[in-house]
C-alpha positions as CSV (number, residue, x, y, z in Angstrom):
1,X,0.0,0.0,0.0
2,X,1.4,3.1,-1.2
3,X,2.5,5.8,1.5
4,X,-0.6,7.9,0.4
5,X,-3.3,5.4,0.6
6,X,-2.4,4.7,4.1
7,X,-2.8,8.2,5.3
8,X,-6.0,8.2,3.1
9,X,-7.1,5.3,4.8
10,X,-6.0,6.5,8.1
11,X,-7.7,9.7,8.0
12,X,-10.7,7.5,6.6
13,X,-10.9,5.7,9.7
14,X,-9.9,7.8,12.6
15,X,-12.7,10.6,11.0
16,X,-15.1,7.7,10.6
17,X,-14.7,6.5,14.5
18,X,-14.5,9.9,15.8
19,X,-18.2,10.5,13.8
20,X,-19.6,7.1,15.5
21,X,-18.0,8.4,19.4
22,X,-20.0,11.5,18.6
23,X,-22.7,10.2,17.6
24,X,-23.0,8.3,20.7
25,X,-22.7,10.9,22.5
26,X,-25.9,12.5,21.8
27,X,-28.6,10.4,24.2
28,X,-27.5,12.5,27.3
29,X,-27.9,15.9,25.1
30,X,-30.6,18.0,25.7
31,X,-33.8,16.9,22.3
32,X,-33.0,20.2,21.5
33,X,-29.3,19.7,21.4
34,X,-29.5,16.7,19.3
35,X,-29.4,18.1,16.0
36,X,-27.4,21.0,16.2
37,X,-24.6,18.6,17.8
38,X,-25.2,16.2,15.3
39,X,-24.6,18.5,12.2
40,X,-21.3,20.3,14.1
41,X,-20.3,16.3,14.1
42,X,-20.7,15.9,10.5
43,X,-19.2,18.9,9.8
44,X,-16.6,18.8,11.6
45,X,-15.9,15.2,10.3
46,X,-16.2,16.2,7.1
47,X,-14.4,18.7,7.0
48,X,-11.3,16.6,8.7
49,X,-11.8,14.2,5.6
50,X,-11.3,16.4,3.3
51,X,-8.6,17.6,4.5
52,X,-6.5,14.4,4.8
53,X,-8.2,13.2,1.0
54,X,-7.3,16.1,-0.8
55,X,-4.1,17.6,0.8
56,X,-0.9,16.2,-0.3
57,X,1.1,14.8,2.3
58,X,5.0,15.0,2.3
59,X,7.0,11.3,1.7
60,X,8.1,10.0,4.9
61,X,9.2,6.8,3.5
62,X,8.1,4.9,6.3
63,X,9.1,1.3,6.0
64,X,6.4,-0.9,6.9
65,X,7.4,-4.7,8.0
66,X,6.2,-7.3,5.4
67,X,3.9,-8.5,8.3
68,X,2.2,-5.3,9.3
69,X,-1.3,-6.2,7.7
70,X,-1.8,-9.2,10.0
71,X,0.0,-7.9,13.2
72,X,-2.8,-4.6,12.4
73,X,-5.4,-6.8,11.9
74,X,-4.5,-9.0,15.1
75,X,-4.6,-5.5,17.2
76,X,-8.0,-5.1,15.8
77,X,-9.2,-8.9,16.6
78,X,-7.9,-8.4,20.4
79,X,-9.7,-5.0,20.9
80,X,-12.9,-6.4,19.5
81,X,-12.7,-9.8,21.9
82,X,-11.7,-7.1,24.7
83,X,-14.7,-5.1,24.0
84,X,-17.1,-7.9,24.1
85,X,-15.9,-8.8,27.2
86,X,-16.2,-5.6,28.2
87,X,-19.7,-6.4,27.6
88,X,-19.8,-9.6,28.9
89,X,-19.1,-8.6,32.2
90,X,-20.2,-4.6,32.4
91,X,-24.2,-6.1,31.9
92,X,-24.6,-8.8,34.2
93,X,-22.7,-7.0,36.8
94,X,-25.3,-3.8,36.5
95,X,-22.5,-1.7,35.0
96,X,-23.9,-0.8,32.0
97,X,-23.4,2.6,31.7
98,X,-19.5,2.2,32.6
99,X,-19.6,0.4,29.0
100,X,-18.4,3.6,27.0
101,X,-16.0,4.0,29.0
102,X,-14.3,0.6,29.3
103,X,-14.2,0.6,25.5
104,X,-12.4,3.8,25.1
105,X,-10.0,2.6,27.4
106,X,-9.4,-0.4,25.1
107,X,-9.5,1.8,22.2
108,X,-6.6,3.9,23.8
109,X,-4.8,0.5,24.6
110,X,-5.2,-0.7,20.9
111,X,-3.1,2.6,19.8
112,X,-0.2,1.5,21.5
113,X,0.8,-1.4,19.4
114,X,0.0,0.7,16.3
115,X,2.6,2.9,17.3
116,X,4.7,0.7,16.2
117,X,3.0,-1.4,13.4
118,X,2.2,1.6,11.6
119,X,5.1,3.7,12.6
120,X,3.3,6.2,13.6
121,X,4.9,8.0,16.5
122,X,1.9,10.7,17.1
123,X,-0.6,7.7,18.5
124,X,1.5,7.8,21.7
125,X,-0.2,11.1,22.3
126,X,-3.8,9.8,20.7
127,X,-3.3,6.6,23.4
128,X,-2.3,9.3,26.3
129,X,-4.9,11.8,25.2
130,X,-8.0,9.0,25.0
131,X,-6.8,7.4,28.6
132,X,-7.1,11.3,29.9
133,X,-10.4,10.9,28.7
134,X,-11.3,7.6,29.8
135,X,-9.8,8.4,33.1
136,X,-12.2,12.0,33.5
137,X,-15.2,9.9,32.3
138,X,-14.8,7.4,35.0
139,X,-14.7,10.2,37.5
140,X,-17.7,11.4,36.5
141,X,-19.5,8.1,36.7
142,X,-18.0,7.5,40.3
143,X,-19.7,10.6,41.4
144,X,-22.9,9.2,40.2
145,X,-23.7,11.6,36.7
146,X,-23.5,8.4,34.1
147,X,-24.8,11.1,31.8
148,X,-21.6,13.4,32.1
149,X,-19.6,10.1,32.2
150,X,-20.9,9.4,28.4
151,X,-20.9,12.4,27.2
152,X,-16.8,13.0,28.4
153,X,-16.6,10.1,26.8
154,X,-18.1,10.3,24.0
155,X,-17.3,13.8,22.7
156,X,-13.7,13.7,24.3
157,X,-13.1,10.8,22.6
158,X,-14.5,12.2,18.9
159,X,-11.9,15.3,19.6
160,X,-8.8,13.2,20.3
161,X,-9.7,11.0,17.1
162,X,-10.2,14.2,14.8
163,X,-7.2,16.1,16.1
164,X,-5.2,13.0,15.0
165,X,-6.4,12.7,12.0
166,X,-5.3,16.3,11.3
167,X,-2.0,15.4,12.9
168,X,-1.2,12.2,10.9
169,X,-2.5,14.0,7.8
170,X,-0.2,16.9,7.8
171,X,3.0,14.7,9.4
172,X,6.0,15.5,7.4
């Protein structure tokens, strides 16, 4: 995969996830808040997209292992079984609520090995920035406002993944 469709599919999916976070998001808000909040998303996401689809970005000449594909897609495998867990347990347990987020705690997790796989120094700071997040979310919920929990969570978690997609997009 050329250097270009990586970052292409890259900003693809980091603008893609940080929609769906957002998205998510939105039960707490305020009916009135729903659509407003909705269209910033999309705007906001769209606009990221563009940016990273149309804008040239400079050669890095990254040098990929012949194995990165399969060591990306185990990543992937691990954080989905994690998640379901997550699940798994979070119900049963009448932690439902804590279920957003657990995941984005995986989610920042998952970044870490992509770090290297991908060679993509700036998702040390995407991991860091999306534990911050997981870590003021839980606070929230320990304090009993489930609500604030989702939305830190949700939102905080849209920002990190939007910010880095502008990062990795513009990466010399």
């Amino acid at each position: 995969m050329s250097e270009r469709a990586l970052a292409r599919t890259g900003t693809l999916v980091l603008t893609g996830f940080a929609l769906l976070w957002a998205v998510s998001g939105l039960h707490p808000a305020p009916a009135a808040a729903r659509i407003p909040l909705l269209v910033a998303a999309t705007v906001i996401t769209a606009t990221v997209l563009a940016l990273g689809m149309t804008r040239p970005r400079p050669q890095d000449h990254r040098r990929l292992s012949a194995s990165w594909m399969r060591r990306f897609n185990r990543v992937g495998v691990v954080q989905g079984l994690l998640i379901g867990g997550v699940c798994l347990v979070a119900v049963p347990t009448g932690h439902p609520r804590l279920i957003p987020t657990l995941v984005l705690v995986i989610v920042a997790a998952h970044f870490v090995p992509l770090v290297a796989i991908l060679r993509q120094r700036e998702y040390v700071w995407t991991a860091l920035a999306l534990a911050l997040v997981a870590v003021a979310s839980f606070g929230a919920y320990v304090r009993g406002m489930p609500e604030l929990a989702a939305a830190v969570t949700s939102f905080g978690a849209a920002i990190v993944l939007w910010v880095t997609a502008v990062v990795v997009t513009r990466r010399p």
